[in-house]
C-alpha positions as CSV (number, residue, x, y, z in Angstrom):
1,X,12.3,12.6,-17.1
2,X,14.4,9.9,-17.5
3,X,16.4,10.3,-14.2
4,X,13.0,10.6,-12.4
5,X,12.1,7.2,-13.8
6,X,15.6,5.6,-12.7
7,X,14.7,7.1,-9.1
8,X,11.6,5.9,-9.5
9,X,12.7,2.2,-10.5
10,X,15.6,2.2,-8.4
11,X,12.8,3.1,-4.8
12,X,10.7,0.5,-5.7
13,X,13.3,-2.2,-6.1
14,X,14.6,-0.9,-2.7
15,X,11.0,-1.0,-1.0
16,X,10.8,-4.4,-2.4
17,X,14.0,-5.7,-1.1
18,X,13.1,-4.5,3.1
19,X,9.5,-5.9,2.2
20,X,11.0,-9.2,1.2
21,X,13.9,-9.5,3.8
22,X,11.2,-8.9,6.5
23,X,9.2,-11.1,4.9
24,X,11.4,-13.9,5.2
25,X,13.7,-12.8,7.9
26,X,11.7,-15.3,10.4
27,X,12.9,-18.3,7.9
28,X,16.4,-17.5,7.9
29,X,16.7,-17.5,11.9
């Protein structure tokens, strides 16, 4: 259970992170 919830945490942070960089990938150019 507790290793499900790290993989859990540890996808969302990583969905996050591409949603964000493409996101803001148009200010950075």
């Amino acid at each position: 259970m507790r290793s499900f919830l790290g993989n859990f945490v540890l996808q969302t942070i990583q969905q996050t992170n591409i949603i964000v960089s493409v996101d803001f990938f148009p200010y950075f150019k």
